[in-house]
C-alpha positions as CSV (number, residue, x, y, z in Angstrom):
1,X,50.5,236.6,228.9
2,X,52.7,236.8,225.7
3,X,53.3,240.2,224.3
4,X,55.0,239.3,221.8
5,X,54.7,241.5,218.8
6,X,56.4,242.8,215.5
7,X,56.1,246.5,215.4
8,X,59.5,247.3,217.5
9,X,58.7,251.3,217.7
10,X,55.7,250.3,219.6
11,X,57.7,248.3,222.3
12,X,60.0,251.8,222.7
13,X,56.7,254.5,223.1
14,X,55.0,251.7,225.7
15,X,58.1,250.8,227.7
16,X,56.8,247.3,228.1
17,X,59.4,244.6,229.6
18,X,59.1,242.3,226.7
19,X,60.7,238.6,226.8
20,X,61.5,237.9,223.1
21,X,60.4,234.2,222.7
22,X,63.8,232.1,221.2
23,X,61.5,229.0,220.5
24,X,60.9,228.1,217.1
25,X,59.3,224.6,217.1
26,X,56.7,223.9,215.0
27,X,53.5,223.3,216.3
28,X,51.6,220.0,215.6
29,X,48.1,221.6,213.4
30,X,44.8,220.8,214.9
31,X,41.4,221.7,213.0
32,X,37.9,221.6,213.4
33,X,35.1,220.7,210.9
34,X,31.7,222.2,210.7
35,X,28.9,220.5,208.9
36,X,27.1,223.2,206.4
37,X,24.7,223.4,203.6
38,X,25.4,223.7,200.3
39,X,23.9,227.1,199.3
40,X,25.4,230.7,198.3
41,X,26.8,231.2,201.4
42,X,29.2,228.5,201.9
43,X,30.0,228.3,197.9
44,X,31.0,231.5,198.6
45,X,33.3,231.0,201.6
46,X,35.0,228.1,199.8
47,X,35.6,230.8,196.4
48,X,36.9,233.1,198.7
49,X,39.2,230.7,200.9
50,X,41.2,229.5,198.0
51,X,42.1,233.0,197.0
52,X,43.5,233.7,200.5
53,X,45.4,230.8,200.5
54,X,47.2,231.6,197.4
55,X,48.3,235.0,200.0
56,X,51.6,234.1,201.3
57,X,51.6,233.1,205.1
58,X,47.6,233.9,205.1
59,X,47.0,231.8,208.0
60,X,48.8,234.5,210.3
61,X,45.5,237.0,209.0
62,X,42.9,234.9,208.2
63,X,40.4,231.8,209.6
64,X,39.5,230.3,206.4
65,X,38.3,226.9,204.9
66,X,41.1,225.3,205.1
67,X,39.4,221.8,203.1
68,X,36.5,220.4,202.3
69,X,33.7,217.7,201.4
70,X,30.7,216.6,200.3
71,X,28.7,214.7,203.0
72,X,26.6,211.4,202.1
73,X,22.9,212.2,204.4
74,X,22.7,208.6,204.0
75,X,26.2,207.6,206.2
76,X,25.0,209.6,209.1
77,X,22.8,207.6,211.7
78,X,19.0,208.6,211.9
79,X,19.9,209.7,215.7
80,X,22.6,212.5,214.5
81,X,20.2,213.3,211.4
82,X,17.3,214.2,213.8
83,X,20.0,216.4,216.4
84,X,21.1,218.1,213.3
85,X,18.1,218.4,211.6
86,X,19.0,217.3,208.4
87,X,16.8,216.4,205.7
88,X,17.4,214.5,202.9
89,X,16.3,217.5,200.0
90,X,19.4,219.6,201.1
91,X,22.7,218.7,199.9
92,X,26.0,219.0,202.8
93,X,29.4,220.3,203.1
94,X,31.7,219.7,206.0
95,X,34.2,222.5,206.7
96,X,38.0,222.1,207.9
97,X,39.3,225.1,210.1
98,X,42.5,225.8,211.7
99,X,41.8,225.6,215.5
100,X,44.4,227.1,217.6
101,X,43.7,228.9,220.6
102,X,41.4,231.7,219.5
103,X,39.7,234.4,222.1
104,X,36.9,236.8,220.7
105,X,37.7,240.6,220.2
106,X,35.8,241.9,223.0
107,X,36.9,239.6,225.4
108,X,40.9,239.6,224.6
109,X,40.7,242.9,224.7
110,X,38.0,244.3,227.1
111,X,39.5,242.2,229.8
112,X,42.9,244.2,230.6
113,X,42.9,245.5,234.0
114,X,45.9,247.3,233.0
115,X,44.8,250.7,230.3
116,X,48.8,250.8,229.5
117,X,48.4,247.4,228.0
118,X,45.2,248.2,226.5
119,X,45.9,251.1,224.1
120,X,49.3,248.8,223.6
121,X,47.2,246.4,222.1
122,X,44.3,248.0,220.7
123,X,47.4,250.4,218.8
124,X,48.7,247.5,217.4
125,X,45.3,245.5,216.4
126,X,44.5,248.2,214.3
127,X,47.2,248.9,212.2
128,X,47.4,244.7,212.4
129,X,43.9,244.4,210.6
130,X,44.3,247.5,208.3
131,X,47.4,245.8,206.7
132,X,45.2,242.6,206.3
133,X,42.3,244.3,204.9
134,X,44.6,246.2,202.4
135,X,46.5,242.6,201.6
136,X,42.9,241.2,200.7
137,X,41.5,244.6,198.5
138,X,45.5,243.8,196.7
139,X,44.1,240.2,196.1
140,X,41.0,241.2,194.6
141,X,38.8,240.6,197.8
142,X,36.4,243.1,199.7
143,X,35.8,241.6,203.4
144,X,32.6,243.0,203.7
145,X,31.9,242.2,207.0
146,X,34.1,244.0,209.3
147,X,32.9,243.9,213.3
148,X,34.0,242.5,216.3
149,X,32.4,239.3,216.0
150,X,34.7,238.6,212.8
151,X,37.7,238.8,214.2
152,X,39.6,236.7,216.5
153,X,43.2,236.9,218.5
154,X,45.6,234.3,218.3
155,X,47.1,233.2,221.3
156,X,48.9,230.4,219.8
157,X,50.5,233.4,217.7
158,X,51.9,236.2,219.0
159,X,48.1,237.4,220.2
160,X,47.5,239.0,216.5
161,X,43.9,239.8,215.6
162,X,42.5,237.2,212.6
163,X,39.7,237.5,210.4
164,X,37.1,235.3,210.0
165,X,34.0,234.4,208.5
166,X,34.1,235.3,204.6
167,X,30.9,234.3,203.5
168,X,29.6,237.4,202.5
169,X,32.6,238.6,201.3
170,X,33.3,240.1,197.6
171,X,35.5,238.9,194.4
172,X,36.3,242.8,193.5
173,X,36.4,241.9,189.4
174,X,33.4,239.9,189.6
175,X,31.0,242.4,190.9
176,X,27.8,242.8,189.0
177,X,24.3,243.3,189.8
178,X,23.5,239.4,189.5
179,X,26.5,239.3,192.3
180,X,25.6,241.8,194.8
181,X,22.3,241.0,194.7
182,X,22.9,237.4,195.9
183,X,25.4,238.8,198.1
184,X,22.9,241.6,200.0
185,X,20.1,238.5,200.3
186,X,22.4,236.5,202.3
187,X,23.6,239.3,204.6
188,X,22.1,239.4,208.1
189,X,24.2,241.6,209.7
190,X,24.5,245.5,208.6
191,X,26.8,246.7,211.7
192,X,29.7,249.0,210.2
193,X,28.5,248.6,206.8
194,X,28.4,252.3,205.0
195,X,24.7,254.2,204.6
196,X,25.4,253.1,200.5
197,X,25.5,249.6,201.2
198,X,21.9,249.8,203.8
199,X,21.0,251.6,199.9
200,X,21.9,248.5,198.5
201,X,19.8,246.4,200.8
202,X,17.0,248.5,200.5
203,X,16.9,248.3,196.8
204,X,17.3,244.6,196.4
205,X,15.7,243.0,199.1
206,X,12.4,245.4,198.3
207,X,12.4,245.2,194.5
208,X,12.7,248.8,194.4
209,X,12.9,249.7,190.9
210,X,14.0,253.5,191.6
211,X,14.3,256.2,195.1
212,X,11.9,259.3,195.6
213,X,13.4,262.1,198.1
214,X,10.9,260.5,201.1
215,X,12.7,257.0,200.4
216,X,15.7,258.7,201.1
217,X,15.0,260.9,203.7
218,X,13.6,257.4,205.5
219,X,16.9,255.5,205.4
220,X,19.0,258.0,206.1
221,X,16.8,258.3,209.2
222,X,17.2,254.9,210.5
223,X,20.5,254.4,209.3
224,X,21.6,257.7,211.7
225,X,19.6,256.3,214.8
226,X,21.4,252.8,214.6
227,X,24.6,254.8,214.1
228,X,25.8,254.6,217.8
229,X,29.0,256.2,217.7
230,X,27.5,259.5,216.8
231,X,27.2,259.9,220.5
232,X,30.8,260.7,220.5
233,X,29.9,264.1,219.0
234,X,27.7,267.1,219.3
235,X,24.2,267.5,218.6
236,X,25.3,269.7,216.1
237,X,27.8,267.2,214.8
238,X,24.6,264.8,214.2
239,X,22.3,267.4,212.6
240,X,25.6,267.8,210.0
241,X,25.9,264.5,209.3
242,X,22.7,263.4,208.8
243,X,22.4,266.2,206.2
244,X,25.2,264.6,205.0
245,X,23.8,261.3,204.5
246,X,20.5,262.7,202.2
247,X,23.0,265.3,200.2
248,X,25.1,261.8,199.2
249,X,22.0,259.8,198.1
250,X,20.3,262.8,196.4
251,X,22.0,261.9,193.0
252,X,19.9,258.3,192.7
253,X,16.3,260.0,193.3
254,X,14.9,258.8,190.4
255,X,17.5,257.0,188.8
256,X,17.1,253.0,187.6
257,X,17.4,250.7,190.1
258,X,20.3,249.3,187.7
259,X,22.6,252.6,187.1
260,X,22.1,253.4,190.7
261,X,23.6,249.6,191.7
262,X,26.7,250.1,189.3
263,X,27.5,253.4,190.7
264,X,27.5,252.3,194.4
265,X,29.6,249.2,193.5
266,X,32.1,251.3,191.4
267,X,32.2,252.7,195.3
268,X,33.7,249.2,196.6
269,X,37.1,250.4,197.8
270,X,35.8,252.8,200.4
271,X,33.6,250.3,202.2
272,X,36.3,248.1,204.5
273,X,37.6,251.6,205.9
274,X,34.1,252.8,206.6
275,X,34.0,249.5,208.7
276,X,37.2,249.6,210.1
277,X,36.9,253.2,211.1
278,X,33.4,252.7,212.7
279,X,34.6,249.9,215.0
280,X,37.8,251.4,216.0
281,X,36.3,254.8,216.3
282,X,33.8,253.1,218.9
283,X,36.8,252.1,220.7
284,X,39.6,255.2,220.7
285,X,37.0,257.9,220.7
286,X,35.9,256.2,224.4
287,X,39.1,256.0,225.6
288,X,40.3,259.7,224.6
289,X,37.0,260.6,226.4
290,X,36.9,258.6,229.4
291,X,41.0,259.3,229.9
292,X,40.5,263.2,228.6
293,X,43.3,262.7,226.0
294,X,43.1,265.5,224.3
295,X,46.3,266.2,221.8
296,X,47.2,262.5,222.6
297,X,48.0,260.0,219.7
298,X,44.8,258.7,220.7
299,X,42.8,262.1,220.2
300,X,44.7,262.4,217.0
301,X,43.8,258.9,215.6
302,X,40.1,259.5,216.6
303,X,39.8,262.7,214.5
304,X,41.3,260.7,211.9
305,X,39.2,258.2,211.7
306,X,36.2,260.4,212.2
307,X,36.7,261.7,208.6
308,X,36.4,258.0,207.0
309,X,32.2,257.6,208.8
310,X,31.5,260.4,206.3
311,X,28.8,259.0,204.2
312,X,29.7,260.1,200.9
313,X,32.5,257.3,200.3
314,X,34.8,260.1,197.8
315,X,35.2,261.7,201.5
316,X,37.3,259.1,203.1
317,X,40.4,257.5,202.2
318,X,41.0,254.3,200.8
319,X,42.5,251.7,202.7
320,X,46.4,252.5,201.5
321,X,46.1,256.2,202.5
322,X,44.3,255.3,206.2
323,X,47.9,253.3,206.8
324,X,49.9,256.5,205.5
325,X,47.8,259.1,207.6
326,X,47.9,256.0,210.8
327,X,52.1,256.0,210.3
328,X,52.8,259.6,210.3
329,X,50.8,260.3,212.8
330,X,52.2,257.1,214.9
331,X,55.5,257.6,214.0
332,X,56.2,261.5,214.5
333,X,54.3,261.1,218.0
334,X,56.7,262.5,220.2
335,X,55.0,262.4,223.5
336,X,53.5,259.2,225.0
337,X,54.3,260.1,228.4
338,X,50.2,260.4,228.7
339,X,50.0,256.1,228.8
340,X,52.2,256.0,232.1
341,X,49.4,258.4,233.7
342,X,46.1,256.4,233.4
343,X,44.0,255.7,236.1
344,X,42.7,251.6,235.8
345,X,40.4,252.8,237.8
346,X,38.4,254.2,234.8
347,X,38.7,250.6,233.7
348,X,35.3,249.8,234.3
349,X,33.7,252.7,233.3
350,X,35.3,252.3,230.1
351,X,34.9,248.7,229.4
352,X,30.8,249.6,229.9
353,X,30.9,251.7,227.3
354,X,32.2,249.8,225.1
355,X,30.3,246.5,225.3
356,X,27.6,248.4,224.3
């Protein structure tokens, strides 16, 4: 497997035998295309993809639409019309993505035998992602959609983690009611997202024209039970924070539906480290329990991130300050000895626990 990777301090703390690779042909580009309709959704996707590729060497961070065009029903054949199910009231897109040789999160990373190369790799994913979520916020983007099923490793690229599917993602400077609300109809998936953005849903996809103190009360409730890294902590941790959750959405009982909107989107900024904390709290809160890592760069990171699931978003850092609190505490780590000592036998355990 190639370890290649940029962050040198990182090769120094692990101790890993790393063959630097001297090659520096170019690789011939191969893409895939994807037939889509033309709706919201995939608009969306092709907005959002031309911003990134004005990002310098974006294709090192991000799956996007790479190109485009509009398909002609009529110059498909009846039998591929029927396996695809067109019909002939829908207008078609075809899609062009880069294809190299992607591997899903879960199973790049869930598949090392070895926990040394693990927490290597997990270590360097994160801080990997966080500078590409910060790069995007810089470009006037809000990912939005932040779990494990977005994001892909590269193994035709030094293994880096890549993020993909921008669909639902947000223009920052365009965000309005009109906007979110075509945004939150076209979201199926609410893993990661902060409790003010399940708000959001509720309000929009209900028609809800204000929140009473029982509204509140009952999405704070649901949004706690589906909140499965709360099993990390005490029972009194979870009694805290779910008072938590109804003291931050107290403010909007009774407020318009509108004002209550444009105060939560004003909130923008705080929701890709909510996500990025959840998924990678998941991950290095397991491992500093399964591997009792206690005053470990590991434990450290996990109290860290434990800060940014607070619900009320002016309690967790932005983006920028996650990387500053991630590099002191990375950098003035004096004692990794703890990595050389893991048992792979744990490995399994582990790996359970975090497929859930």
């Amino acid at each position: 497997m190639n370890t290649n990777i940029e962050i040198k301090n990182i090769k120094k703390h692990f101790l890993l035998n790393i063959k630097e690779n001297s090659e520096n042909s170019e690789k011939e580009k191969k893409y895939t295309t994807k037939l889509v309709k033309k709706c919201f959704n995939s608009i969306n996707e092709v907005k959002i993809s031309d911003r990134i590729k004005k990002i310098l060497y974006y294709s090192n961070n991000y799956v996007i639409v790479e190109d485009y065009d509009f398909v002609n029903i009529g110059q498909l054949n009846e039998k591929n019309i029927e396996k695809l199910h067109l019909t002939n009231d829908i207008k078609y897109l075809i899609f062009k993505y880069k294809n190299d040789n992607f591997v899903d999160f879960n199973d790049f990373l869930f598949n090392f035998i070895n926990p040394k190369l693990l927490i290597f790799h997990i270590i360097e994913s994160f801080s990997y992602l966080l500078n590409s979520l910060i790069t995007l916020n810089n470009n006037n983007i809000c990912f939005l959609n932040l779990s494990s099923k977005n994001i892909v490793f590269n193994l035709d690229c030094g293994e880096k983690p890549l993020l993909k599917n921008f669909q639902t993602s947000l223009v920052i400077s365009k965000l309005n009611e009109s906007y979110i609300t075509d945004i939150i109809k076209n979201i199926n998936d609410y893993t990661n997202k902060p409790l003010e953005v399940h708000l959001l849903f509720y309000l929009i996809k209900n028609d809800i024209c204000t929140v009473s103190f029982s509204f509140i009360e009952e999405i704070c409730e649901v949004f706690v039970s589906n909140l499965t890294i709360l099993n990390l902590f005490s029972d009194k941790f979870k009694l805290s924070y779910s008072e938590l959750c109804r003291d931050s959405l107290r403010k909007y009982i009774n407020q318009p539906k509108t004002e209550i909107i444009l105060d939560i989107l004003q909130q923008n900024e705080k929701w890709d480290v909510y996500s990025l904390s959840v998924l990678y709290l998941h991950i290095f809160g397991n491992i500093s329990r399964v591997f009792s890592l206690k005053q470990t760069f590991i434990n450290k990171i996990t109290m860290e991130l434990t800060k940014n699931i607070n619900p009320n978003p002016s309690r967790r850092d932005n983006l920028t300050d996650l990387l500053n609190n991630y590099n002191k505490l990375f950098y003035y780590e004096s004692n990794w000895s703890f990595v050389n000592s893991l048992s792979s036998s744990k490995m399994t355990q582990l790996f359970n626990i975090l497929d859930k």
